[in-house]
Legacy VTK file of the C-alpha trace (Angstrom):
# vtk DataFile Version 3.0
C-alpha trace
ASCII
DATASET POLYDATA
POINTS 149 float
-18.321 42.110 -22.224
-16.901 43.356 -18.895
-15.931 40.263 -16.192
-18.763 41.764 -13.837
-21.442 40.907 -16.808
-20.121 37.911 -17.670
-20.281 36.770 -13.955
-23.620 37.930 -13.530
-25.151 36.375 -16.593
-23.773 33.552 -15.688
-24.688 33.689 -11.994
-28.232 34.658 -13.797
-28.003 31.356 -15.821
-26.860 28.987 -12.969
-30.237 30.537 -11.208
-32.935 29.271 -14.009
-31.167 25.887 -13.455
-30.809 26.090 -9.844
-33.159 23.167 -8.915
-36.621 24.778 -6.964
-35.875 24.544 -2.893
-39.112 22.400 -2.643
-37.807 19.356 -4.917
-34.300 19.787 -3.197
-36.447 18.890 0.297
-38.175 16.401 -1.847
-35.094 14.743 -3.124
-33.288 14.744 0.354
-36.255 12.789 1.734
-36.632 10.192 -1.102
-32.605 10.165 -0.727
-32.774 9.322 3.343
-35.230 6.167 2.404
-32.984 5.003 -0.101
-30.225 5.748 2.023
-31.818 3.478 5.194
-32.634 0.433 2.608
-29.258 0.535 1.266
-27.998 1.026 4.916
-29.752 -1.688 6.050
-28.668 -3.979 3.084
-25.529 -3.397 3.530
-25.781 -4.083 7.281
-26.735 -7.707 6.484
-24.021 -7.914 4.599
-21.503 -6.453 7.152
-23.019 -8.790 9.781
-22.509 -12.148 7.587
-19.253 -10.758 6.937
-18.489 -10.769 10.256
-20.005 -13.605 11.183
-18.056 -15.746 8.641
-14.531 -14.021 10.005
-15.189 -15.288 13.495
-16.297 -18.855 12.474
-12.547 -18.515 10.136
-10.984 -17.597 13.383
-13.087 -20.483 14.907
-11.891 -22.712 12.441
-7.701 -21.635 12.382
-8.065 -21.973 16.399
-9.353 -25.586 15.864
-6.798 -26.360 13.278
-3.899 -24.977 15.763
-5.418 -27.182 18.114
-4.991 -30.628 16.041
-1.624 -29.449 14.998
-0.499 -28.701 18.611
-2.072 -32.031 19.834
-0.496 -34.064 16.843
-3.592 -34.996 14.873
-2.609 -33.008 11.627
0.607 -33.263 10.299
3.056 -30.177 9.591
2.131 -30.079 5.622
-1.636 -30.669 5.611
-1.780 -27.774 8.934
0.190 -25.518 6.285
-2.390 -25.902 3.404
-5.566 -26.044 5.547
-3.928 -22.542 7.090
-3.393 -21.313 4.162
-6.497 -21.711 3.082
-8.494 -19.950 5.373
-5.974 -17.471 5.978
-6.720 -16.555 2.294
-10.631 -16.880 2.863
-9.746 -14.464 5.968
-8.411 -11.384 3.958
-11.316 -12.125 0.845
-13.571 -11.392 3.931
-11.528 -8.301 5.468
-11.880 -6.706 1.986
-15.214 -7.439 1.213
-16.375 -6.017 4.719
-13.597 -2.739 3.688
-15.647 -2.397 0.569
-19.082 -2.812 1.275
-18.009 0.366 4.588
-16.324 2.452 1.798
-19.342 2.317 -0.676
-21.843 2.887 1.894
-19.906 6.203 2.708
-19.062 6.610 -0.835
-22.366 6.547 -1.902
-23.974 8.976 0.942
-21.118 11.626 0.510
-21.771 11.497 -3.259
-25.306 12.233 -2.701
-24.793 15.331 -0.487
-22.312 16.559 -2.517
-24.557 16.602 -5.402
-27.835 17.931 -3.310
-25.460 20.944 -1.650
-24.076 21.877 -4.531
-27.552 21.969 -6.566
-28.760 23.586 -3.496
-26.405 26.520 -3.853
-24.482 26.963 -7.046
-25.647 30.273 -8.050
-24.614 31.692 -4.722
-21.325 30.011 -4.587
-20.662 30.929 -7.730
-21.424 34.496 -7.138
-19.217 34.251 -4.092
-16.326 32.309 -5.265
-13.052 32.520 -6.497
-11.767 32.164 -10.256
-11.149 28.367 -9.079
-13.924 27.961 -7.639
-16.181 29.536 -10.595
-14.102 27.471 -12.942
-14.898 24.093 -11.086
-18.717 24.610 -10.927
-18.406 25.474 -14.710
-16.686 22.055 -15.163
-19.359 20.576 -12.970
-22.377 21.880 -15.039
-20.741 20.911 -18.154
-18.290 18.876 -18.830
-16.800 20.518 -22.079
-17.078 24.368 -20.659
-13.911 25.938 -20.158
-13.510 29.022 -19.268
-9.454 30.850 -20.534
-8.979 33.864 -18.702
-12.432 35.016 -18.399
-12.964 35.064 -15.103
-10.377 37.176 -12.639
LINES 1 150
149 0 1 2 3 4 5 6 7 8 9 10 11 12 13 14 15 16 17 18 19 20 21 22 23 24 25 26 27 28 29 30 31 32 33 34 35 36 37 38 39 40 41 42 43 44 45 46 47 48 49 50 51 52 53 54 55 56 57 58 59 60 61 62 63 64 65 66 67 68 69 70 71 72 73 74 75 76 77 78 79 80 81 82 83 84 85 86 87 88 89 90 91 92 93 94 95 96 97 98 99 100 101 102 103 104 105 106 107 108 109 110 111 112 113 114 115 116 117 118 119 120 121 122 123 124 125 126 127 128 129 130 131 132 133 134 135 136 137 138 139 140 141 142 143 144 145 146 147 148
């Protein structure tokens, strides 16, 4: 079998799996309602994240206070710091994490919607790398050995 049939039966066999245009609209719809429950879920959780940073900042610039004015002692001012220095960065991650799988999540789903979208056409228009990596994509124990130039 030539390269140019091989690509083209395969091109022809990415096509009958190629999801139908209306259910990719249908999909990116459903995905945008998810996508705005999520969002907003995550929003809360942002916000009390937030929230709770300011009232540890609250709480260190209160603690400074009593230290400065001599209520709290050097060693119990180290601890108490400590403390909610600790609760502090918990916090700063949590809020990193929730942002990063909010994005994570939305980028994954485009990814996957564009590339169902498309493949046959990419394929036909792409490079041996490229061809290989929607090949891996489709299946994850294809490999293709010098087939495709």
């Amino acid at each position: 079998m030539k390269e140019s049939e091989l690509v083209n039966e395969i091109a022809q066999q990415l096509l009958k799996v190629e999801p139908p245009i209306e259910f990719i609209k249908w999909a990116k719809k459903w995905v945008k309602f998810l996508h705005q429950n999520e969002s907003n879920f995550q929003e809360n959780i942002l916000d009390n994240s937030r929230k709770q940073l300011t009232n540890i900042d609250n709480r260190l610039n209160k603690l400074l206070d009593l230290y400065v004015d001599e209520n709290l002692d050097k060693k119990a001012y180290e601890a108490k710091k400590a403390l909610l220095e600790r609760e502090k960065i918990d916090l700063e991650h949590k809020v990193s994490d929730t942002d990063n799988a909010l994005t994570n999540w939305r980028t994954k789903i485009e990814d996957v919607l564009d590339f169902a979208e498309a493949v046959s056409t990419k394929f036909l228009s792409g490079g041996k790398e490229e061809k290989h990596q929607i090949l891996i994509k489709i299946s994850s124990n294809l490999k293709i050995f010098g087939c495709i130039r």
